[in-house]
N, C-alpha and C positions, 0 to 999 in steps of 0.2 A: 361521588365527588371527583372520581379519576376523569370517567367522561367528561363531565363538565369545563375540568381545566384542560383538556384536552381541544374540547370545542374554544374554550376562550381563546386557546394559542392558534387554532387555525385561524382565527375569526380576524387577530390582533396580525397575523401576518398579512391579512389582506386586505387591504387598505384599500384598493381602488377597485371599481365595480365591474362584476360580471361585465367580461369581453372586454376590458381595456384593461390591458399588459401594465405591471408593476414598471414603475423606470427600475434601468437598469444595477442603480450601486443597492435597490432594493430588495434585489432579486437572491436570495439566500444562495440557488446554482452558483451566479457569477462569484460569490463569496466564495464559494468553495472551489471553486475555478480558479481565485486568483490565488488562494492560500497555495493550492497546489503549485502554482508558477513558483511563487513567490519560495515553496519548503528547496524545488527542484535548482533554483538560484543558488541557494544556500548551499545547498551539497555539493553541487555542481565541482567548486575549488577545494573543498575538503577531501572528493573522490579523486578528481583530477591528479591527484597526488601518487594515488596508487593505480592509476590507469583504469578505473572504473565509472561504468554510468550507474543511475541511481538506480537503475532495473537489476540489475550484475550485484548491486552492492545487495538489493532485498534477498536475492535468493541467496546470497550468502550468510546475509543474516538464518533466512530460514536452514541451510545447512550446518551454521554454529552452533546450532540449539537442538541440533535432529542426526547432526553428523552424514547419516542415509537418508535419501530421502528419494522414488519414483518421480518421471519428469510428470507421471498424472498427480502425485501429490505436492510436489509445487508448485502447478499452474490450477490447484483447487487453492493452496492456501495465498497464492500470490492474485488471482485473480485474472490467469494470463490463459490464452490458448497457446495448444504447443505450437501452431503457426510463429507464435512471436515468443514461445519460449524457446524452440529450439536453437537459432540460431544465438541465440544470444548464451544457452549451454555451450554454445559451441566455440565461443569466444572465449570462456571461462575453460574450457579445454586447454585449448592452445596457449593462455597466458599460464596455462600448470595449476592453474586452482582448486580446478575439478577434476573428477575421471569418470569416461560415461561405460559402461559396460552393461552386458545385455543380463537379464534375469536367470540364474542358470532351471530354476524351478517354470518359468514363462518367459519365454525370448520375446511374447510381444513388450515385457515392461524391460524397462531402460532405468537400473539405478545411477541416480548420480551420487558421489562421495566426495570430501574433504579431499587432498594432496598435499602432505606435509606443507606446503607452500600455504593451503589454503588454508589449513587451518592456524598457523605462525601469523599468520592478515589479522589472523580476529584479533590480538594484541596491538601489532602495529596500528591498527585502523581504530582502536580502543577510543581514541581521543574524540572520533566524529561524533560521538551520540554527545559528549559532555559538548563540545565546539555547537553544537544545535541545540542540544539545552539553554545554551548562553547568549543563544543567539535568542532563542523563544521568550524567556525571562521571566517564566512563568516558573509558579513554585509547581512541586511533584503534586499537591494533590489538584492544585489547577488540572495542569495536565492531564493526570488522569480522567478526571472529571470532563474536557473537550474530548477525550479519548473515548469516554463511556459516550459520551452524546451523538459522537460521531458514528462509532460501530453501531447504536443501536437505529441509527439512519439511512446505516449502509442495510441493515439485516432489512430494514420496511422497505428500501426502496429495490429489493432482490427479490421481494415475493414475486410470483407470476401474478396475484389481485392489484399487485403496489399501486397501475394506474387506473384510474376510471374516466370516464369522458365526461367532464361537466356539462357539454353542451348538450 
């Protein structure tokens, strides 16, 4: 039965025929494309506040809930290379929120930690998740329920199988 609805939904997503492109507001990507603008809108003036971008504010999350955390293990669980993580650790340095210091067990890892500073944020900033709650309007189990559908699209479209060439 699983297969099946499974076939239904690819089948019911594709509405127009082999080798002619969905229009655009059809196209599930552009959705999630614009939701992303549209989340990054939102936060944009609620971070703005504390002098944060919405990249700055994730890993901060991630270090609220981990306290320590390796620059490899937040650019596994953020989705980031340290190309574009580091510098932006390093912005979170110098505003005092973080502190990078080398591993004393392996100097190639780089712990990042909280800084009295950073961790006193996570109250003050307390209000952004409720301020995008409210903005979202969705109940909690909504929520979570776009949240399960989402992740489990992120994990299909991470396999190295994820694509095949219809043509």
């Amino acid at each position: 039965m699983e297969k099946t609805k499974t076939a239904e939904n690819r089948n019911a997503a594709q509405t127009a025929p082999v080798g002619i492109p969905l229009p655009l507001n059809d196209q599930l990507c552009f959705a999630v494309y614009s939701l992303s603008h549209a989340f990054n809108r939102t936060y944009k003036p609620l971070l703005d506040r504390f002098g944060l971008t919405y990249p700055q504010y994730l890993v901060l999350l991630a270090l609220w809930q981990h306290r320590v955390m390796t620059v490899k293990q937040i650019g596994e669980q953020l989705g980031l290379d340290s190309g574009t993580l580091s510098p932006l650790l390093k912005r979170l340095d110098a505003a005092g929120l973080v502190s990078r210091t080398r591993d004393r067990k392996d100097e190639r890892q780089v712990n990042i930690a909280l800084t009295e500073r950073g961790e006193a944020l996570q109250m003050e900033a307390g209000h952004v998740q409720t301020a995008i709650g409210d903005a979202i309007g969705c109940s909690t189990d909504e929520a979570r329920a776009l949240r399960t559908v989402l992740e489990a699209l992120t994990v299909r479209l991470s396999r190295p199988d994820g694509i095949t060439d219809a043509g």
